[in-house]
N, C-alpha and C positions, 0 to 999 in steps of 0.2 A: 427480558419479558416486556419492559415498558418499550423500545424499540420494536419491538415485534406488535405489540400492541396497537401501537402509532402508527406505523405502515399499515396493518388492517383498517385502521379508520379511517384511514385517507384511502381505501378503496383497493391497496394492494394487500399482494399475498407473502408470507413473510415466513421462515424457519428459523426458530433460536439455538443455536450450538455453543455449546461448551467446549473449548479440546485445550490441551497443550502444542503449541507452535512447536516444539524441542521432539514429538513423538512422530515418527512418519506414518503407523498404523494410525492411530487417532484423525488424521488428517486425511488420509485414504478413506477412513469409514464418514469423514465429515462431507467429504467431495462426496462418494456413493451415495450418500442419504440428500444431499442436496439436490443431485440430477439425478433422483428419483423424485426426488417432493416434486421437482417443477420441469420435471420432464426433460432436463436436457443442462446444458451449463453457457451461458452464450457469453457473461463479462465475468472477468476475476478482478478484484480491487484491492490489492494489497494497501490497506490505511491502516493498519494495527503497527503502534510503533512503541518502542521504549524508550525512554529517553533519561540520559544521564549528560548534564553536560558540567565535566569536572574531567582534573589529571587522574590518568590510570593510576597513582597512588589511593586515589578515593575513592577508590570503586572498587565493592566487597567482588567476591570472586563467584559468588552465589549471583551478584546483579549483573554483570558482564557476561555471566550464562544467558541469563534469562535475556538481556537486550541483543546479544548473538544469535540468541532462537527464535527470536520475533520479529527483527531486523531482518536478517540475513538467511536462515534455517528453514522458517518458517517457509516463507515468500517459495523459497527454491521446492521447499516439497509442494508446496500448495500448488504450484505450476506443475509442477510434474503430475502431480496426480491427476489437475482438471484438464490437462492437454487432449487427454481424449475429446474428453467432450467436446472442448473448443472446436477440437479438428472437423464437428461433425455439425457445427453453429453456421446461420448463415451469413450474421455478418459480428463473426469473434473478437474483442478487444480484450486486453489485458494493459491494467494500469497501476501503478505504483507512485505513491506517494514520496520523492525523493528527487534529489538537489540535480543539479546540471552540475556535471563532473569540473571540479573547478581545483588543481592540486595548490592553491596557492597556501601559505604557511598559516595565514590568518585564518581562517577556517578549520585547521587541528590543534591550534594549540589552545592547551588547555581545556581541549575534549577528544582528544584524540581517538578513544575508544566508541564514541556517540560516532564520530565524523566515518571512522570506518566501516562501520555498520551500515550506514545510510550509503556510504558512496559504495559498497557493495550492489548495495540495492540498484542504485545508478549503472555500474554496470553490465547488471543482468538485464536491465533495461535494454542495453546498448546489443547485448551479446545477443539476447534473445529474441529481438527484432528482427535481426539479420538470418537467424535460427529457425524463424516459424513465418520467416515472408511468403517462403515459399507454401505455406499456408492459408495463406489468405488470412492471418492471426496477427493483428496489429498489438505490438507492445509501446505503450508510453509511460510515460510519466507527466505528475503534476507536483508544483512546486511552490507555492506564495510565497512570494517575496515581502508579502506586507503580516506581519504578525494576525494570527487567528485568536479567538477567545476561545480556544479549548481548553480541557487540563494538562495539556501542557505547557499551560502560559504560571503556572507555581514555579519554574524552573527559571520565571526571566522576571524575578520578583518588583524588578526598575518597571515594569510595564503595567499599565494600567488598563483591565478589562474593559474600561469605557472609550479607550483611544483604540480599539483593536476590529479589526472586521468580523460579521459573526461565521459561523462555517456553514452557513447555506450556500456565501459564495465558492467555496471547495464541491458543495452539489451539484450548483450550477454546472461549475465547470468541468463536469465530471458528464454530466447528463449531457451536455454539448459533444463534447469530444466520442462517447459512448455511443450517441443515435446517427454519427456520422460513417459512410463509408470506410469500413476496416482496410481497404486497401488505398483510402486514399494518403494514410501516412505513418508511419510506424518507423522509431527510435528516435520519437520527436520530445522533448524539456519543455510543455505547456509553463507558463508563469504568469502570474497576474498583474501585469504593468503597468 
């Protein structure tokens, strides 16, 4: 409600949904109601993420669902179902919040189940660029490489909120890549250097 709120005041138009990422109806009727509200679907933003970053020992089996279905599940249905619409936008992007596929050791160990999920994500990126080019449907991804102050900076407890970039630079970069010709690049790893 307060994000919905915020975007009216600033002048835009906003719809608040509830669903589970783990239900494909729920997602189906969220996509429907959404390009009905606003006539149409033109960017999909996969940013909802879960995050555990710990050995598959530590991680209940109840939270491994739940960061599978919002990681990985999610994303896959959400696309399938806004494809139509994309198909019918005139200049379509889809973009996902997730790492440039990198299989080196240091990056799974000791989160190994966080790491697969996200490089999942990665590469649907990859696959589904190639998938919907013929679309005129750019898929990318974005990536910061410099820590954000969101919630889930509790997870990197050494970091300090005051040393941390705030996430309007994730807007920004978002708003850049989004207002730019869909065809001029797709299955590209934005990163903030």
């Amino acid at each position: 409600e307060s994000a919905v709120a915020a975007i009216e005041e600033a002048g835009g138009r906003a719809l608040g949904l509830t669903l589970d990422m783990d239900d494909p109806q729920q997602i189906d009727r969220a996509v429907a109601q959404t390009a009905d509200h606003f006539g149409g679907i033109d960017a999909l933003v996969h940013n909802a993420s879960q995050i555990h970053l710990g050995p598959l020992e530590s991680i209940s089996s109840r939270a491994l669902e739940v960061m599978l279905a919002v990681n990985t599940h999610g994303p896959l249905h959400l696309t399938r179902a806004a494809l139509p619409h994309l198909r019918r936008a005139t200049n379509p992007h889809i973009v996902a919040m997730a790492p440039p596929v990198n299989m080196s050791r240091r990056w799974f160990t000791g989160r190994t189940p966080y790491a697969i999920t996200k490089l999942s994500l990665s590469m649907m990126v990859m696959g589904l660029a190639e998938e919907f080019r013929r679309y005129g449907i750019a898929v990318n991804a974005v990536w910061p490489l410099t820590v954000i102050d969101t919630a889930a900076l509790k997870h990197a407890q050494h970091v300090k909120a005051e040393n941390c970039r705030k996430p309007e630079i994730v807007a920004d970069a978002l708003h850049v890549l989004l207002t730019r010709p869909a065809r001029v690049s797709t299955g590209r790893f934005f990163l903030d250097e």
